[in-house]
C-alpha positions as CSV (number, residue, x, y, z in Angstrom):
1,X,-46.7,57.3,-72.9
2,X,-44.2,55.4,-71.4
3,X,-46.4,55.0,-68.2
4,X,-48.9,53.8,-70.4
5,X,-46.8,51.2,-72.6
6,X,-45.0,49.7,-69.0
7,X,-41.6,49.5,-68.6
8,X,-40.0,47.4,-71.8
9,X,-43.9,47.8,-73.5
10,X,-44.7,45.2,-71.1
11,X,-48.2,46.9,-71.5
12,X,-48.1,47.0,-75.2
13,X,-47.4,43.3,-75.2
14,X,-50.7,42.8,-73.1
15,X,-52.8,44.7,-75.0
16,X,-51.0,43.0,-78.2
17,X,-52.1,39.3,-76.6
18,X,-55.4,40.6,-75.7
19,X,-56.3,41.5,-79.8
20,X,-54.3,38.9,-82.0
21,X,-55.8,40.3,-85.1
22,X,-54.8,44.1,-84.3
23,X,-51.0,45.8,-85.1
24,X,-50.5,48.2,-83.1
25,X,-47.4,51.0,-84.3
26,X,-46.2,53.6,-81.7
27,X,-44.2,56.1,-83.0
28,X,-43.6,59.1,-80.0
29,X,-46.8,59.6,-79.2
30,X,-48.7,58.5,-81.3
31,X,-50.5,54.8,-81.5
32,X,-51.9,53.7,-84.7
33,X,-54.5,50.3,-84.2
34,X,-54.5,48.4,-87.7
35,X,-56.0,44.9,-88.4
36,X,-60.0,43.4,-87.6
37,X,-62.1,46.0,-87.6
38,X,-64.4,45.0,-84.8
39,X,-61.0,44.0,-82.7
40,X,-59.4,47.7,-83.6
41,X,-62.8,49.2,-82.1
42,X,-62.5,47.0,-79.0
43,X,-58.5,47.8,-78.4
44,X,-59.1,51.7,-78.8
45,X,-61.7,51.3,-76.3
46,X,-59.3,49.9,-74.3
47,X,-56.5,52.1,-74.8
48,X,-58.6,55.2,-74.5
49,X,-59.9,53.8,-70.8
50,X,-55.8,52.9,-69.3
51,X,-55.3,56.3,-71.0
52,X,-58.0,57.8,-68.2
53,X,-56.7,55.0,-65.5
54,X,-52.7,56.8,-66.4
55,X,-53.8,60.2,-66.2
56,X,-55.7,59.8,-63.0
57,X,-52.5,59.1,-61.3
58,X,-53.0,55.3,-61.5
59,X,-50.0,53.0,-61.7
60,X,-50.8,50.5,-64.6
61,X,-50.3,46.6,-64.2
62,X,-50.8,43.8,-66.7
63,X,-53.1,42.4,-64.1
64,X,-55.6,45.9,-64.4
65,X,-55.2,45.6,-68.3
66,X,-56.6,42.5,-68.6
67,X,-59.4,43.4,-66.2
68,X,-60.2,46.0,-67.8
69,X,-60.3,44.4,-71.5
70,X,-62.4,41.6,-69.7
71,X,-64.8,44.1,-68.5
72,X,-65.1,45.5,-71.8
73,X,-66.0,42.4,-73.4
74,X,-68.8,41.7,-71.2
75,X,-70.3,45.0,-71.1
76,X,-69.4,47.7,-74.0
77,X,-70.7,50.5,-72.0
78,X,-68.8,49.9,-68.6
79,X,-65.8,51.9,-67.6
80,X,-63.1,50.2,-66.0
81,X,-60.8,53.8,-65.6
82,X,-64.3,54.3,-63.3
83,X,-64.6,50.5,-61.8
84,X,-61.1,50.2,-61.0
85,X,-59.9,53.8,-59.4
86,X,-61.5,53.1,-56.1
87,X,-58.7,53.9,-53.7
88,X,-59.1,52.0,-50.3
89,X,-56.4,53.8,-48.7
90,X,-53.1,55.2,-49.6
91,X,-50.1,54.4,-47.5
92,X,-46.0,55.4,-47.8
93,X,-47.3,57.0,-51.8
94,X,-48.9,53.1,-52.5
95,X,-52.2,53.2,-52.9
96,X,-54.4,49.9,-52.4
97,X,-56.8,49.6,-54.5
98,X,-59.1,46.5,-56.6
99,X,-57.5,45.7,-59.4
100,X,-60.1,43.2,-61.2
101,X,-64.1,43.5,-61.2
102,X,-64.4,40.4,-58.9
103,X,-61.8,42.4,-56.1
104,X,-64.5,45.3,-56.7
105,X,-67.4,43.3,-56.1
106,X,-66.1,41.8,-53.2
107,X,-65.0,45.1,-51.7
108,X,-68.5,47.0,-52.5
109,X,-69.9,43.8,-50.7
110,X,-67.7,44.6,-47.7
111,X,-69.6,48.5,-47.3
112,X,-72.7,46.7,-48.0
113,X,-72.9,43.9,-46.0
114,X,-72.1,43.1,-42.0
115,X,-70.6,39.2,-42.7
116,X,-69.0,39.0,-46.3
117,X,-67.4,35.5,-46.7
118,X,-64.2,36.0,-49.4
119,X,-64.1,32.4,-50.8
120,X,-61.3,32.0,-53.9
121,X,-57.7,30.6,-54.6
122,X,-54.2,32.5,-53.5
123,X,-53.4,35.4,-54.8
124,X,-56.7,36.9,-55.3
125,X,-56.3,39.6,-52.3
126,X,-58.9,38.7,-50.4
127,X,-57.2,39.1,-46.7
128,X,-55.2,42.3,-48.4
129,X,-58.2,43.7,-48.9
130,X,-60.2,43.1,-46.4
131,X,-57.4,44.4,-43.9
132,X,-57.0,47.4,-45.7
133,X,-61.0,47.6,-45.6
134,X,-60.3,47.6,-42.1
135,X,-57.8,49.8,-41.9
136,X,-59.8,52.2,-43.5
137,X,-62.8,51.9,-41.3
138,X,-60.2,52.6,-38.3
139,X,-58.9,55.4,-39.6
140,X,-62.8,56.9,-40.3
141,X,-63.6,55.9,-36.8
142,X,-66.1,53.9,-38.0
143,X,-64.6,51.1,-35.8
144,X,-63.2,51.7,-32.3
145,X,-60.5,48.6,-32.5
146,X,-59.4,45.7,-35.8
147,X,-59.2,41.9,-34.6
148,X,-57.3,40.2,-37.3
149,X,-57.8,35.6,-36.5
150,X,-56.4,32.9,-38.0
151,X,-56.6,28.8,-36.9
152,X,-53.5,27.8,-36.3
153,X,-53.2,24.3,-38.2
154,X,-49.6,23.7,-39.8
155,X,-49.5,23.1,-43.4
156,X,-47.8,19.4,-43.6
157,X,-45.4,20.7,-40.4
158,X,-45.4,20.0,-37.0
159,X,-44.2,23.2,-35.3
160,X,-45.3,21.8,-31.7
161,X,-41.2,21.2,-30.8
162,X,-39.9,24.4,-31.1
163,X,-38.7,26.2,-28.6
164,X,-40.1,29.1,-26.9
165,X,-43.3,30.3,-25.3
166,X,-47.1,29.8,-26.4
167,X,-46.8,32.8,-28.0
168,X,-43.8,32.3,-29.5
169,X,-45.1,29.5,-31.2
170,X,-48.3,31.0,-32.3
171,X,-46.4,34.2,-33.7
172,X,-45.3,32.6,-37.0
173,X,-48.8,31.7,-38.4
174,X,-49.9,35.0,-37.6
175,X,-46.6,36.7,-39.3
176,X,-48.6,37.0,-42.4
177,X,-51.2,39.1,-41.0
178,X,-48.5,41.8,-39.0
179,X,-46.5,41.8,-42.9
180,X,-50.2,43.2,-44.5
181,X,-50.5,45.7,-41.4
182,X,-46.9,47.1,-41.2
183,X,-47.8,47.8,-46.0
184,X,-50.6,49.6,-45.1
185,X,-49.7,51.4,-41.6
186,X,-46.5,53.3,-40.2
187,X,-44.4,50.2,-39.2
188,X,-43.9,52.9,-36.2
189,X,-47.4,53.2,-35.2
190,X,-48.3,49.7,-35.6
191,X,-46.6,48.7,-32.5
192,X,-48.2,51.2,-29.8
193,X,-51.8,50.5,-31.8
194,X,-51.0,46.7,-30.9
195,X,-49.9,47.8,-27.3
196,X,-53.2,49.6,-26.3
197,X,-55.5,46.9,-27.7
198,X,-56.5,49.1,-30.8
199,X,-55.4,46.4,-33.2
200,X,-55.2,42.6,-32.0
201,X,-53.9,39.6,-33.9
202,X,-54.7,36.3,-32.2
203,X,-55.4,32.8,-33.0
204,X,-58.7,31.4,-33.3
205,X,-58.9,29.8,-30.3
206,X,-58.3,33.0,-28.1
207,X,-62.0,34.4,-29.8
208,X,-63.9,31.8,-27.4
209,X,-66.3,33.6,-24.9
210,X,-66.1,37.0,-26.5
211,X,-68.3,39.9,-27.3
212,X,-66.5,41.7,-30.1
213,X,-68.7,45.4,-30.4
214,X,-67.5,47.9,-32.5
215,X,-64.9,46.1,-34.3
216,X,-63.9,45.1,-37.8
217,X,-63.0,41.0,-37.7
218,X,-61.0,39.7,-40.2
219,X,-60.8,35.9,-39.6
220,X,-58.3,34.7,-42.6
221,X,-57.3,30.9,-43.5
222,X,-60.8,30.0,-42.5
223,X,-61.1,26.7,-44.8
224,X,-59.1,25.5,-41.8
225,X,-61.5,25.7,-39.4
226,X,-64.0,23.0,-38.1
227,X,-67.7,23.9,-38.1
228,X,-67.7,24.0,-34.7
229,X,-65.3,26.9,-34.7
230,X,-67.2,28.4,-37.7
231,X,-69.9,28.6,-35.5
232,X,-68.3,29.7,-32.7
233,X,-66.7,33.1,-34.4
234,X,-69.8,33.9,-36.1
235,X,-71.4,33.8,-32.8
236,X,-69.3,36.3,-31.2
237,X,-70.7,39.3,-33.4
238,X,-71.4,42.3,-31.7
239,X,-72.6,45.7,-31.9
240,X,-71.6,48.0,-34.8
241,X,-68.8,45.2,-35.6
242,X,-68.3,44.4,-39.5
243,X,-66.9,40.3,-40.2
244,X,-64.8,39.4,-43.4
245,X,-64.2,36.0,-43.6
246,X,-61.7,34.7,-46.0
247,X,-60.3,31.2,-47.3
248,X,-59.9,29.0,-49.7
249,X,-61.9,25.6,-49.8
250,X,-59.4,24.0,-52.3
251,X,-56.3,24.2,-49.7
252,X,-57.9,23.1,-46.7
253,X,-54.9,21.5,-44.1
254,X,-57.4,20.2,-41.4
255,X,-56.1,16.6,-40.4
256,X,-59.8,14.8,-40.5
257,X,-63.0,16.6,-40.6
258,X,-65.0,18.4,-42.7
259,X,-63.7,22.5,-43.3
260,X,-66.2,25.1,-41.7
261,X,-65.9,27.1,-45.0
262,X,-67.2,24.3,-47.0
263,X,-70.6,24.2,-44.1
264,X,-71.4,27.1,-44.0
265,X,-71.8,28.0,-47.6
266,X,-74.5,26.0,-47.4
267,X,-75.6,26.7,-44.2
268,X,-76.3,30.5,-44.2
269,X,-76.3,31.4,-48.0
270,X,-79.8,33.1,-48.0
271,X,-79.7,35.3,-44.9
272,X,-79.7,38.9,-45.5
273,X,-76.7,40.9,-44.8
274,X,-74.0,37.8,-45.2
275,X,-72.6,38.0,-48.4
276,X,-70.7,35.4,-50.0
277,X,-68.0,36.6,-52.5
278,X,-66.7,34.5,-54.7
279,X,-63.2,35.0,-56.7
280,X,-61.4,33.2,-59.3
281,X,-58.4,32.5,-61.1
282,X,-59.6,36.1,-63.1
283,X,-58.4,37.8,-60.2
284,X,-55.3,36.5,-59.2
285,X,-53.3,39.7,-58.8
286,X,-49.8,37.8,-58.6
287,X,-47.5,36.4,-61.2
288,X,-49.1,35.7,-63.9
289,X,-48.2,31.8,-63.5
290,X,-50.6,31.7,-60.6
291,X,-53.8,32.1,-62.2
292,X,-52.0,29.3,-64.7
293,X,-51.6,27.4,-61.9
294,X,-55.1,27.6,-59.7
295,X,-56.7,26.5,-63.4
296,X,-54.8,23.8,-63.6
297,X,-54.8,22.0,-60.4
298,X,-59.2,23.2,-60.3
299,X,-59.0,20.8,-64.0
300,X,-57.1,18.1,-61.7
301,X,-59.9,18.3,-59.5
302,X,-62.7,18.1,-61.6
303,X,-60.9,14.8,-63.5
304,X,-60.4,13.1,-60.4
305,X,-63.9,13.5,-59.1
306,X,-65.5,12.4,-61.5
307,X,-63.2,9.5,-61.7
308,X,-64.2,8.7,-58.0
309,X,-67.7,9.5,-58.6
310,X,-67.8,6.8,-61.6
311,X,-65.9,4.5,-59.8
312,X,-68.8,5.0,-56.7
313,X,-71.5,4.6,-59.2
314,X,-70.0,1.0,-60.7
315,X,-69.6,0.1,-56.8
316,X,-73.4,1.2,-56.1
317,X,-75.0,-0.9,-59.4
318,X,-73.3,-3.8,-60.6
319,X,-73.8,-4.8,-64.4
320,X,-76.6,-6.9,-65.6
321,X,-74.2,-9.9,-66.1
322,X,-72.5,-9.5,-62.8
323,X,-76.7,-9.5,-61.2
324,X,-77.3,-12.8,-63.5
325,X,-74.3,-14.6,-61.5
326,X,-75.2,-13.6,-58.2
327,X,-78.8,-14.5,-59.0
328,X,-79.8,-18.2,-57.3
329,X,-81.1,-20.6,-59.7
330,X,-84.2,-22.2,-59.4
């Protein structure tokens, strides 16, 4: 029970939000639903499935509650205890896992497909889990080596001046990627992997004139890279190598250009086997305040394209009256 109600009933308070019109009692071990009757149907159904997700071993979020109610109320007859136990690996007693039905979707598409393109706002665990997708295939032997790649473009900073080698100054935009490897691997076997070539993490740049066979590719930040460069990673699939692409087109820090990302969406979008996986603020796995956050600032968007887009269209056809007095008289 007290796995299942999270620690202070944080869990009870989510299932509480999720069904206004439903009271829910607990009393030891007992939970008595009262209220709507349709919404008392839909919160046992809930509480029956994180009742299967607790007993199965699985550690309990607010995120994976509110998946799981959303996938109940677009399809009665799904099973999220089902949906959402896929472990992708275990590592240190964590197991890493999807925790919404767009993470699962995108992580089926992985097995499925040899390019998958992750496309979707922080905090939505699309490098986390496409790194401990290739972890995975690693450890199955599936793969014979894991190239993790990342552009290095600074985010408003110029990191150019500091001190230290090329690789030295490369290391910190690639920090990200080592933090993810060292969660899901012995921090101890990480090193000697990277020291015998098993694992490499380089910048985007170092991928030029490369054959990359029998390797999972991660290439992660890719909203960052020009469509040149786009090109020029896709084109260095090889044999028996699996590519997961991941960025986000609405934080794109390229000086001037357009962002690869944004290109090739509509460049390869109906080949088969490249599978574009798209994730929303319904799958931010972070604080809560996130998803708040990526809906917000998408609403921003949306307001001030328009506003351009209006403003563009009074540019492109002046009013009648403003045609009358640029019209010569005869």
């Amino acid at each position: 029970m007290v796995r299942l109600l999270g620690p202070q009933d944080r869990l009870l308070t989510t299932v509480e939000r999720q069904f206004p019109l439903v009271s829910v009692l607990v009393r030891g071990n007992d939970i008595t639903l009262s209220g709507d009757p349709a919404q008392v149907e839909a919160a046992r159904h809930l509480v029956d499935e994180l009742l299967v997700m607790v007993r199965g071993g699985h550690d309990l979020t607010p995120t994976e509650v509110n998946s799981s109610a959303r996938i109940l109320e677009n399809d009665r007859a799904a099973s999220p205890a089902e949906l959402l136990s896929q472990s992708i690996l275990t590592s240190r007693g964590k197991s890493v896992r999807p925790k919404t039905m767009g993470q699962k979707q995108y992580v089926d598409a992985i097995d499925e497909n040899t390019v998958v393109f992750g496309i979707g706002p922080a905090g939505t665990g699309k490098t986390y889990l496409a790194m401990a997708k290739a972890v995975q295939a690693l450890q199955r032997k599936e793969v014979e080596r894991i190239i993790l790649t990342r552009p290095a473009v600074e985010a408003g900073e110029r990191l150019g001046y500091l001190p230290g080698t090329l690789t030295d100054k490369i290391d910190p935009y690639l920090r990200p990627l080592y933090d993810a490897l060292n969660e899901m691997m012995d921090p101890e076997i990480v090193p000697k992997l990277l020291a015998a070539g098993t694992i490499e993490v380089a910048p985007l740049a170092y991928m030029r004139g490369r054959t990359l066979n029998n390797s999972f590719i991660v290439l992660d930040e890719a909203q960052n890279t020009t469509p040149e460069q786009m090109k020029m990673f896709l084109t260095r699939l090889g044999f028996g190598s699996k590519m997961v692409i991941t960025g986000d087109i609405t934080q794109v820090d390229l000086p001037t250009g357009t962002s690869g990302l944004q290109v090739v969406t509509r460049i390869l979008d109906r080949i088969d086997d490249i599978h574009f996986a798209t994730l929303t603020s319904a799958d931010v796995v972070r604080h809560t305040l996130v998803g708040q956050i990526v809906d917000a600032y998408t609403k921003y968007d949306q307001i001030q394209m328009a506003r351009r887009e209006n403003a563009a269209q009074r540019t492109d056809h002046p009013s009648d009256r403003d045609r009358r007095s640029t019209t010569p008289k005869r």
